[in-house]
C-alpha positions in Angstrom: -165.0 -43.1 -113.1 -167.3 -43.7 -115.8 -167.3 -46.1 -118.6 -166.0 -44.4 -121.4 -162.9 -43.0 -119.3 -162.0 -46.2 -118.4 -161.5 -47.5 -122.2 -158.3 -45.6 -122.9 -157.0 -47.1 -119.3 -157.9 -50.7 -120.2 -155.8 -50.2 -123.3 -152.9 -48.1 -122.3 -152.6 -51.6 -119.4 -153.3 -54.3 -121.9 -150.6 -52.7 -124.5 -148.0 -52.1 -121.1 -148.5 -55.9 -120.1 -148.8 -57.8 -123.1 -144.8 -58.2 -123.4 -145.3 -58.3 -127.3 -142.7 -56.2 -130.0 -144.3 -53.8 -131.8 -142.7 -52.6 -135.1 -142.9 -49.4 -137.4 -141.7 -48.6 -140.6 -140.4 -45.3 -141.2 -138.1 -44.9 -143.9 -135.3 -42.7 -142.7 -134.6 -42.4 -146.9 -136.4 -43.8 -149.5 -136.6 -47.4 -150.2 -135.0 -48.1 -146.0 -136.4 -49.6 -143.5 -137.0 -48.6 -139.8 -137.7 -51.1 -137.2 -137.7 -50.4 -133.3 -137.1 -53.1 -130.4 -134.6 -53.2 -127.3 -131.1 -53.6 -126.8 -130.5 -57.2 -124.8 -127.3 -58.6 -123.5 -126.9 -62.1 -123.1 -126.8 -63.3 -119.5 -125.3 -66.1 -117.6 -126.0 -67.2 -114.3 -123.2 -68.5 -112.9 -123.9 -71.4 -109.9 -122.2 -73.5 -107.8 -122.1 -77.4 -109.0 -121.4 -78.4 -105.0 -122.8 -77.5 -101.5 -120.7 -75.4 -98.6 -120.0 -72.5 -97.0 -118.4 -69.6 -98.5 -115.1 -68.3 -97.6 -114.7 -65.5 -99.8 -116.4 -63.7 -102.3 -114.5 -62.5 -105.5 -116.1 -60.0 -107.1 -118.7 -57.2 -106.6 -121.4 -56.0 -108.7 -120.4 -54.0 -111.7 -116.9 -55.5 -111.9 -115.4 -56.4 -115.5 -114.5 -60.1 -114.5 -112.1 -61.9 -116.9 -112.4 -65.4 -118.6 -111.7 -67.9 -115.5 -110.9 -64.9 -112.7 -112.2 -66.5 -109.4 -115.7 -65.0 -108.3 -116.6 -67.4 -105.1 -114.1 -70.0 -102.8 -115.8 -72.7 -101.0 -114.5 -74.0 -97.9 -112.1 -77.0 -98.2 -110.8 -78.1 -94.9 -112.6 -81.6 -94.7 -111.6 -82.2 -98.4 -107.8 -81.6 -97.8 -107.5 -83.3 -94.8 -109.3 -86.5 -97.1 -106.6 -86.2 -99.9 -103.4 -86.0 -97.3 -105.0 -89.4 -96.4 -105.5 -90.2 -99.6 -101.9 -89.4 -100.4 -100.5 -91.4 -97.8 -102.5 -94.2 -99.1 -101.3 -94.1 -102.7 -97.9 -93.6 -101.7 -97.9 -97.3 -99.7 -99.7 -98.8 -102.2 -97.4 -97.6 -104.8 -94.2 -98.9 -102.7 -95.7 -102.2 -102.7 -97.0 -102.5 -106.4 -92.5 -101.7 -107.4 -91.6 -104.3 -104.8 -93.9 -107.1 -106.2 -92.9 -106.1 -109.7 -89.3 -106.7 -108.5 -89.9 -110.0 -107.2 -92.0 -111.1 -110.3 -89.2 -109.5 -112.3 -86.5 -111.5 -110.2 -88.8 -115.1 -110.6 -89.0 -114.9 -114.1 -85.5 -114.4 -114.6 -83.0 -117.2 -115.5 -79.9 -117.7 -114.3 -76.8 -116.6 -116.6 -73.2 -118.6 -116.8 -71.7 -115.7 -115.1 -74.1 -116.5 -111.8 -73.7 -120.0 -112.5 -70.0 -119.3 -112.1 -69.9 -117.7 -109.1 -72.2 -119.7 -106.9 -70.2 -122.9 -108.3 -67.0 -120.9 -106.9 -69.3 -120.5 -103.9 -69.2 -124.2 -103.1 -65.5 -124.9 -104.6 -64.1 -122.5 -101.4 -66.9 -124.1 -99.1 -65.6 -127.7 -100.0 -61.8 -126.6 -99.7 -62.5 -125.5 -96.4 -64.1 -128.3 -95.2 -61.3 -130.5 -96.5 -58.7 -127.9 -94.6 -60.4 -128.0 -91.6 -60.7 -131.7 -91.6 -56.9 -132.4 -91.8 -56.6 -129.8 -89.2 -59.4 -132.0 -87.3 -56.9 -134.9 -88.2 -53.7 -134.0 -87.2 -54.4 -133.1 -83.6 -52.9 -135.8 -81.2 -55.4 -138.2 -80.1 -55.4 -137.2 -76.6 -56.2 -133.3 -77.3 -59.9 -134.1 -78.5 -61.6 -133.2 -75.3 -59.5 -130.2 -75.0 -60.4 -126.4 -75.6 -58.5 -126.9 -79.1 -60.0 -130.2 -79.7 -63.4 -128.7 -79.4 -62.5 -125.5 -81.2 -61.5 -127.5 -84.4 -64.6 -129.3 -84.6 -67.1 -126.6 -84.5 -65.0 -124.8 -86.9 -65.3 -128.1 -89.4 -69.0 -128.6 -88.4 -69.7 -124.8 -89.8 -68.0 -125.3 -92.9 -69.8 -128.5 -93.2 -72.9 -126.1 -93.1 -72.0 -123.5 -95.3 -71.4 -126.2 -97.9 -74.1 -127.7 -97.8 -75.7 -124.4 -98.3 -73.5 -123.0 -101.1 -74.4 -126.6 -103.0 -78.2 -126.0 -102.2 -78.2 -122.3 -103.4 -76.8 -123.7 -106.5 -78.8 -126.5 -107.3 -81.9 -123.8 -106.6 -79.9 -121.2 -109.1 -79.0 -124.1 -111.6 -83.2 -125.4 -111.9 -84.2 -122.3 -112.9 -87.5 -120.9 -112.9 -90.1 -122.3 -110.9 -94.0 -122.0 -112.4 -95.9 -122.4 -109.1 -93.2 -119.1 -107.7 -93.8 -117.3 -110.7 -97.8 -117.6 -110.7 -97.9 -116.2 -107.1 -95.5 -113.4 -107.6 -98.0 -112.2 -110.4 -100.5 -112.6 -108.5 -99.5 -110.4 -106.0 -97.7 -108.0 -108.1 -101.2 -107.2 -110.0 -102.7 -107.3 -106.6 -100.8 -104.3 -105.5 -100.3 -102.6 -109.1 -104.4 -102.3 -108.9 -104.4 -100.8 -105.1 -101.7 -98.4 -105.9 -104.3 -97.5 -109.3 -107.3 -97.1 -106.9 -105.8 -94.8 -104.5 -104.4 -92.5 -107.4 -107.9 -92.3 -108.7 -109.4 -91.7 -105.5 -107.2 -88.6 -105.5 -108.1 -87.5 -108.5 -111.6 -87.5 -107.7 -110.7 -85.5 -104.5 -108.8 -83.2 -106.7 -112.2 -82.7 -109.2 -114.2 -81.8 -106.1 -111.4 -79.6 -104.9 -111.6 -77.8 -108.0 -115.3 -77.2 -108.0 -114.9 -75.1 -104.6 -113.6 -72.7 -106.4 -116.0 -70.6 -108.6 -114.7 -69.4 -111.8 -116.2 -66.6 -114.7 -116.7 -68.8 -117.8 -115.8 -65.7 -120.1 -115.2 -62.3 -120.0 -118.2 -60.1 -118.8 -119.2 -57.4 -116.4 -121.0 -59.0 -113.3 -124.7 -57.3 -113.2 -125.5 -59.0 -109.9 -124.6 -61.4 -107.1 -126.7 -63.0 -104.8 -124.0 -64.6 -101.8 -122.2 -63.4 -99.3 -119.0 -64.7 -97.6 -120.4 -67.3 -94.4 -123.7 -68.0 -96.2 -124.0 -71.7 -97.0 -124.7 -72.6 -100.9 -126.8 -75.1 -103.0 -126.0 -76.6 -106.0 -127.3 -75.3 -108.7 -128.6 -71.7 -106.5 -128.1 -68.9 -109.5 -125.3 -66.7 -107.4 -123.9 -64.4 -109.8 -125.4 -63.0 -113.2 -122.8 -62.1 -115.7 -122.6 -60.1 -119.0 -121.2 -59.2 -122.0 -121.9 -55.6 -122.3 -119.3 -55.2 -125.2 -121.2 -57.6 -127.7 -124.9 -56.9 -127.6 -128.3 -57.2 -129.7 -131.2 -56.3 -130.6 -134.5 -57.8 -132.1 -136.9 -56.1 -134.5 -140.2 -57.6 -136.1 -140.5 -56.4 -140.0 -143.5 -56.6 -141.9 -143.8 -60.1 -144.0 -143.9 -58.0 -147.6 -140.1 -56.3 -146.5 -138.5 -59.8 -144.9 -137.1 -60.9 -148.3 -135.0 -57.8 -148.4 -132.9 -58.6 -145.3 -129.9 -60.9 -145.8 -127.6 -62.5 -143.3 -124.3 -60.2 -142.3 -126.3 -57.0 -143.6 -125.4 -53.6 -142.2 -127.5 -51.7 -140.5 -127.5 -48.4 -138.0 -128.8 -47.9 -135.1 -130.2 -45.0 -132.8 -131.3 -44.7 -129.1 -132.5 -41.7 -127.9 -130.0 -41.2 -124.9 -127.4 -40.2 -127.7 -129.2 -38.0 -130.4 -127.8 -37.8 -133.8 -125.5 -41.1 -133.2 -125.8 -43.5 -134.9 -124.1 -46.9 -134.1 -123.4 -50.4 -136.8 -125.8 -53.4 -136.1 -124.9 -56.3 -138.2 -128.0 -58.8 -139.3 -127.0 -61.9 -137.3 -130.4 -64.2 -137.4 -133.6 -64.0 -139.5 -136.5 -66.3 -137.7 -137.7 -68.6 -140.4 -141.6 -68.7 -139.3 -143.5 -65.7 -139.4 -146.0 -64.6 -136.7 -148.7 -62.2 -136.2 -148.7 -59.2 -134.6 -150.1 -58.2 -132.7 -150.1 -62.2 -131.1 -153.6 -62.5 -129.9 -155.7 -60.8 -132.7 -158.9 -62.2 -133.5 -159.8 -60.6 -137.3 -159.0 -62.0 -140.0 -157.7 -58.7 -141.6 -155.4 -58.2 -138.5 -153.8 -61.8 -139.1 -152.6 -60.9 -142.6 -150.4 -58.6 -140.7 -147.4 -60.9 -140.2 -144.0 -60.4 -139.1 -140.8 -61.7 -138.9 -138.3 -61.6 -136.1 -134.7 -60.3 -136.8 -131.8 -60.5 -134.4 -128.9 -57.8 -135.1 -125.9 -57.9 -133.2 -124.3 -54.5 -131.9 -120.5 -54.2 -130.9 -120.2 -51.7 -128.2 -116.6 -51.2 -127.2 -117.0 -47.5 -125.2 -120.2 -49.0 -123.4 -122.5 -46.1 -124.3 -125.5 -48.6 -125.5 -127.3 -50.6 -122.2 -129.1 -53.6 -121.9 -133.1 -52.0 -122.1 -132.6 -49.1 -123.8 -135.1 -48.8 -126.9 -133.5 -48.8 -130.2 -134.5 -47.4 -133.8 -132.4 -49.4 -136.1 -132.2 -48.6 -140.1 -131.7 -51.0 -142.9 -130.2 -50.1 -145.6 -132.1 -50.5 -149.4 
């Protein structure tokens, strides 16, 4: 191939590869504007945040997912079986923690006139029937003591002797009150098990986070472009597995020349045109004007060529019947 053939082929490459916007201006009326760049949508790759195998897979490619509708379950045998545990756990420990609460409650508590009243009615009945027993005791003829009857009536005193001895000791205990040294060791304890009971039902809730996270989840409502899993395979965190987008709310960036810039104002109308629907126009709405100006093209080397200077604009295009697609080039029209 000679020389001179292979100039327009050199060119024709460079302009293919150089991934830079080119703009035009072509008034569709006088005084308008006509810029040309391609329709995006904004994509989000969705990943998993843990590692595991996958159980099920959701969604396929070109579904309309909703906001939260479950795309990808991860398996969670091991973490089950670690919460029942878990459970267990925190139910024991919360047992404990309300029965050392009750005894701290029942230590710091003094005793009322109505207790006071009944364990001193307590030892009045425990002395009376010491005292009836005792004149039982002493009535019995003298030689009936190492009889069956002799010996029944003094074990029966020598119980009552014990019971009242325990009635006065109960209320002597109930009459001091409080004691410090009881009290400082029930709290002990009781905060003792008030903080295991706390420590299991964190655990679980940290179990429960993970749980959660096996299951992944659309952050918004989109149309799934691709997926890149497979129920069995074993995932990463952080792998990209599905790519999701909003083909309903798209855009489009033009570069106009630096001299027509100052016309365009944030939230201006505009239409736009793609050629796969000829004589349609659809509404683009001016949703970001760059505020540095660049050259265009980027890696020109006159000085005549750098006066050429453009700015980037970002339009935003609803697109409820889903006629306009992501790649597809666009003419769009200001208005004067």
């Amino acid at each position: 191939m000679q020389p001179k053939q292979l100039a327009p082929l050199a060119l024709i490459v460079i302009l293919a590869g150089g991934g830079w916007w080119w703009y035009r201006t072509q008034p569709a009326a006088p005084g308008a504007l006509t810029a040309t760049g391609t329709i995006e949508a904004v994509e989000v790759a969705v990943a998993a945040e843990v590692s595991g195998r996958v159980l099920a897979v959701s969604a396929a490619e070109g579904d309309a997912v909703t906001n939260g509708q479950t795309l990808l379950t991860l398996d969670d045998t091991l973490l089950k079986a670690q919460r029942a545990q878990l459970a267990a756990a925190a139910a024991a420990a919360k047992s404990s923690a309300h029965a050392a609460a009750a005894n701290l409650a029942l230590q710091k508590s003094a005793p009322t006139k109505e207790q006071l009243a009944v364990a001193q009615t307590v030892v009045d009945k425990a002395e009376q029937a010491v005292a009836a027993l005792q004149e039982n005791l002493d009535a019995l003829p003298s030689n009936t003591a190492d009889t069956a009857a002799g010996r029944a009536a003094r074990q029966q005193l020598a119980a009552a002797v014990s019971s009242q001895a325990n009635a006065t000791a109960q209320y002597a205990l109930l009459a001091a009150g409080t004691n410090p040294d009881q009290i400082t060791a029930a709290s002990a304890q009781s905060t003792a098990a008030q903080a295991q009971a706390d420590a299991a039902t964190a655990a679980i809730a940290v179990l429960d986070v993970q749980l959660a996270r096996l299951t992944l989840k659309a952050p918004g409502s989109a149309t799934l472009l691709s997926r890149a899993v497979e129920p069995g395979e074993v995932v990463l965190p952080g792998a990209p597995l599905f790519i999701l987008a909003d083909l309903a709310h798209l855009q489009v960036t033009v570069f106009v020349p630096e001299s027509q810039y100052g016309a365009i104002k944030l939230g201006a109308q505009a239409l736009l045109a793609v050629d796969s629907h000829p004589g349609k126009t659809f509404p683009a709405t001016v949703a970001h004007i760059a505020d540095k100006a660049e050259f265009t093209p980027r890696n020109t080397q006159t000085s005549d060529a750098r006066k050429a200077t453009v700015f980037a604009i970002r339009l935003s295009i609803e697109n409820p019947g889903g006629l306009l697609k992501p790649g597809m080039p666009a003419d769009v029209t200001f208005a004067p």
